[in-house]
C-alpha positions, 0 to 999 in steps of 0.5 A: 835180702838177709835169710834169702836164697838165690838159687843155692845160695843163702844169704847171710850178711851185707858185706858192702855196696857201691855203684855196680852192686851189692856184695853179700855173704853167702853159703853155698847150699850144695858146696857148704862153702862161704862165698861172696856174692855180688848182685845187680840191683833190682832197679839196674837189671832192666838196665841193658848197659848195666847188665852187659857192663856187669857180665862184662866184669864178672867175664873179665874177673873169671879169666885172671888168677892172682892172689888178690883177686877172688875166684868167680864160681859162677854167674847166675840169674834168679828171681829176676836177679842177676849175680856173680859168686866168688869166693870168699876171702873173710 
């Protein structure tokens, strides 16, 4: 994925993974910010409940505003990849 754009967004580094996606850094093409970005993975987006389940926490996260936690910019789908891009807290 490293080099790769989805939608506006440029892939520049894997960040880490775990058991609802894979977390990369990325650079907002229009913006020129640093994000971070959260995919689904290929073979968890035809999973109905992983998908709903993942909207669901990028939903969730979108509503609350705390120090901690970072901003949701956007939920997207490109290329048959579903992600969420937040703020980058490097």
């Amino acid at each position: 994925m490293i080099g790769k754009t989805l939608s506006h967004f440029r892939i520049v580094a894997k960040l880490g993974e775990g058991g609802m996606g894979v977390v990369y850094r990325a650079e907002d093409e229009r913006l020129r910010r640093p994000v971070a970005l959260k995919v689904l993975p290929p073979g968890l987006v035809g999973s109905e409940e992983r998908r709903r389940r993942f909207l669901r926490e990028a939903r969730a996260a979108a509503t609350v505003t705390h120090p901690n936690l970072a901003v949701v910019h956007k939920i997207d789908e490109a290329e048959g990849m579903v992600f969420i891009a937040q703020l980058f807290l490097g």
